[in-house]
C-alpha positions as a Python dict, from the first residue, in 0.01 Angstrom:
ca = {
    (1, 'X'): (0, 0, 0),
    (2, 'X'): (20, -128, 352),
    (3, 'X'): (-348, -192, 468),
    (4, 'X'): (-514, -243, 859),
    (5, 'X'): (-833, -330, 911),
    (6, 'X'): (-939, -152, 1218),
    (7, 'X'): (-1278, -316, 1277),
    (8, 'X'): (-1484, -635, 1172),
    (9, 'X'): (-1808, -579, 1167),
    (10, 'X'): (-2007, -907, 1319),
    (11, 'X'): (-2256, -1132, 1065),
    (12, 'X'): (-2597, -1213, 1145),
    (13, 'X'): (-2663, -1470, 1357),
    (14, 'X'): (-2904, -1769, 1241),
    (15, 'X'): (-3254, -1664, 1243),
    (16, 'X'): (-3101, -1309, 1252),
    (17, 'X'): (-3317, -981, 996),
    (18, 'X'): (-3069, -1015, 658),
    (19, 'X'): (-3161, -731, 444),
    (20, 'X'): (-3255, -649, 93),
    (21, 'X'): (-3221, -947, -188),
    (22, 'X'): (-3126, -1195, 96),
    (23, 'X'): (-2761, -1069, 194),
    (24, 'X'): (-2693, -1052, 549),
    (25, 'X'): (-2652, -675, 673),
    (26, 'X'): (-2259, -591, 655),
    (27, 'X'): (-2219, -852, 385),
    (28, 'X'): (-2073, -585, 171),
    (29, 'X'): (-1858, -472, 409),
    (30, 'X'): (-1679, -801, 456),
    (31, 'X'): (-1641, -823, 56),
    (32, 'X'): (-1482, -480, 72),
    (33, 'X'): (-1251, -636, 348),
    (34, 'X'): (-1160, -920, 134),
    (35, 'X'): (-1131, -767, -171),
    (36, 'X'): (-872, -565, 5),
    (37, 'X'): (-646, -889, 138),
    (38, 'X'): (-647, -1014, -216),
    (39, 'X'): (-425, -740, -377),
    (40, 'X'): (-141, -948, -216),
    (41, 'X'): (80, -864, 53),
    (42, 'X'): (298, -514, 29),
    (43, 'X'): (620, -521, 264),
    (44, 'X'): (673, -189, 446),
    (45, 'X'): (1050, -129, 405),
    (46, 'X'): (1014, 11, 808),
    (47, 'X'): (1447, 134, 833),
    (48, 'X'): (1384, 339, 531),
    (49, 'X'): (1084, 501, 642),
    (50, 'X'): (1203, 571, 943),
    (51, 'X'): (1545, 723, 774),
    (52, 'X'): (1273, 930, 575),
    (53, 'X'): (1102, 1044, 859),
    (54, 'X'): (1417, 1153, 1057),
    (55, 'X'): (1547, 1386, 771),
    (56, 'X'): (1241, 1506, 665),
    (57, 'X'): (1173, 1635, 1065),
    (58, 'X'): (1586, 1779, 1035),
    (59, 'X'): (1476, 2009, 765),
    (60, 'X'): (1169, 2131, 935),
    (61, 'X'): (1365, 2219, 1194),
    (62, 'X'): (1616, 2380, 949),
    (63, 'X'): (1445, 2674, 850),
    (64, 'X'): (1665, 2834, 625),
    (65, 'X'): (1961, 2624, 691),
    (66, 'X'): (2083, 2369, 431),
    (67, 'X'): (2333, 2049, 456),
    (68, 'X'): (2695, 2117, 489),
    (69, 'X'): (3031, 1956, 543),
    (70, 'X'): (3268, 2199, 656),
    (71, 'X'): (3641, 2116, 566),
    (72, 'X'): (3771, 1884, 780),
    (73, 'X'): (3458, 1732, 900),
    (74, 'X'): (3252, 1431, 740),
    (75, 'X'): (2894, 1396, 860),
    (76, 'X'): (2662, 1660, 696),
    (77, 'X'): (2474, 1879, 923),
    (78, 'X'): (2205, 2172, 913),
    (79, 'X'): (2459, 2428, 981),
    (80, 'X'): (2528, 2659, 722),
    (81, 'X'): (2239, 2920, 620),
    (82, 'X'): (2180, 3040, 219),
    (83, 'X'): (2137, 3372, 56),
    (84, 'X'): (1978, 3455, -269),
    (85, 'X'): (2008, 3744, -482),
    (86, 'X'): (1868, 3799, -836),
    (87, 'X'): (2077, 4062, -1033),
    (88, 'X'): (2119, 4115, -1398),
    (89, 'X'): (2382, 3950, -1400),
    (90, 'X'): (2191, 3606, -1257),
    (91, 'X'): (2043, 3443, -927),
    (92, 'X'): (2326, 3463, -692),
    (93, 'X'): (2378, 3198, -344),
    (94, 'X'): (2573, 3225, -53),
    (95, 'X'): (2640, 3002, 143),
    (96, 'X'): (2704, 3121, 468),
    (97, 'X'): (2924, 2897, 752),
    (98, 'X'): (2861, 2866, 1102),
    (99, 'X'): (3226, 3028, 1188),
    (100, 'X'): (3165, 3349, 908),
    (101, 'X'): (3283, 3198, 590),
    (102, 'X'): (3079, 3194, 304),
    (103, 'X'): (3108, 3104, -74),
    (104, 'X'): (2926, 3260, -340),
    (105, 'X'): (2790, 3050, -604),
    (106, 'X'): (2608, 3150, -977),
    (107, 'X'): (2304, 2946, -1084),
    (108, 'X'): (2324, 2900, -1434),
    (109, 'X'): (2145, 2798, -1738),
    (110, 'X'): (2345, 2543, -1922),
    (111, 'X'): (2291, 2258, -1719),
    (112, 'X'): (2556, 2249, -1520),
    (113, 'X'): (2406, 2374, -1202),
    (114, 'X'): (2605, 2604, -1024),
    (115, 'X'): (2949, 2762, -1087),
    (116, 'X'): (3189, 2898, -791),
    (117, 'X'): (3103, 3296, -862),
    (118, 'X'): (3434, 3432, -751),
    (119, 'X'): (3752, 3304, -605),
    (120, 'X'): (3987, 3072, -792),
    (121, 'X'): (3844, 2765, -666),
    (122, 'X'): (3605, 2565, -912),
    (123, 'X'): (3236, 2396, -799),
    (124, 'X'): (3200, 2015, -872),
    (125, 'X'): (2842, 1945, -901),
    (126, 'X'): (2717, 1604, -846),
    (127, 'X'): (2318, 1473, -866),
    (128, 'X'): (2183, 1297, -572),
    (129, 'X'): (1823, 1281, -643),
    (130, 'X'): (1623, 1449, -873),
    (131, 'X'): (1553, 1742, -639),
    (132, 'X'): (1901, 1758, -472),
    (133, 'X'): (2258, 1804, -589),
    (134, 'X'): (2599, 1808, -382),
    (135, 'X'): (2785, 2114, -455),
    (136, 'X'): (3224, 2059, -349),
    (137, 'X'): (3420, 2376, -343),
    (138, 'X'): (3756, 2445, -105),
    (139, 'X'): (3695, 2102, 98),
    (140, 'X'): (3335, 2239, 214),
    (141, 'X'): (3058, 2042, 72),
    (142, 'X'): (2671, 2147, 50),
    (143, 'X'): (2343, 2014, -73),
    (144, 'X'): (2105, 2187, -244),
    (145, 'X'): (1772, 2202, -342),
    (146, 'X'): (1771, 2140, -747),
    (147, 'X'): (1565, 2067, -1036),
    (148, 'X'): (1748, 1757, -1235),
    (149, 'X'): (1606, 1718, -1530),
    (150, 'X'): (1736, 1392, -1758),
    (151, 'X'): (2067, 1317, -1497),
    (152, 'X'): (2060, 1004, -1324),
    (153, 'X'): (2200, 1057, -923),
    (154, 'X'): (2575, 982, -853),
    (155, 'X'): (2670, 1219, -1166),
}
């Protein structure tokens, strides 16, 4: 943990009041201070924070959008929008694109993820992070909020 101290307090001067058993007033704030510097120094890592920082403020401003790569196109942006709907049949997502396209995914149980839920084209699910996958279908691709439970990212 990154630490700043953001004031010193002063020590008494000679001849200065100390207080109670003989330690100067503020003495234990300056052993707080050291003991402090002595965990050893912890390097911020400041690109990656800032990378961090910059996505987390693009999903704010997402509401209700999620990351997609239409066809075609390879940066990722916050343009397509997501539907659910529980049936009997299962929790159902569209994904909706910013030109009117969509494609309908089923959430499933096995472990897989998601499966395309019609059309003839299949969903290749791959793990990013432990709460995000990257769902390919038709040349679109999509992240998605996920639980990962056991798969390491990249698979």
């Amino acid at each position: 943990m990154y630490s700043r101290i953001s004031r010193i307090l002063p020590l008494p001067a000679d001849g200065e009041r100390v207080g109670e058993r003989g330690r100067a007033r503020g003495g234990w704030t300056l052993a707080a201070l050291l003991s402090l510097t002595a965990c050893g120094p912890q390097l911020r890592d400041k690109p990656a924070e800032a990378r961090n920082e910059i996505q987390a403020e693009k999903r704010e401003r997402a509401e209700g959008r999620i990351e997609c790569a239409l066809p075609g196109v390879e940066a990722f942006s916050y343009a397509c929008t997501i539907d659910r709907v529980q049936s009997q049949d299962g929790l159902f997502l569209t994904l909706r694109h910013p030109d009117g396209g969509f494609r309908r995914l089923l959430v499933t149980t096995d472990g897989r993820g998601v499966v395309a839920a019609d059309g003839a084209e299949r969903a290749e699910v791959t793990v990013l992070a432990p709460d995000r996958i990257e769902v390919a279908i038709g040349g679109a691709r999509y992240r998605l909020p996920a639980t990962v439970r056991g798969a390491k990212p990249g698979r």
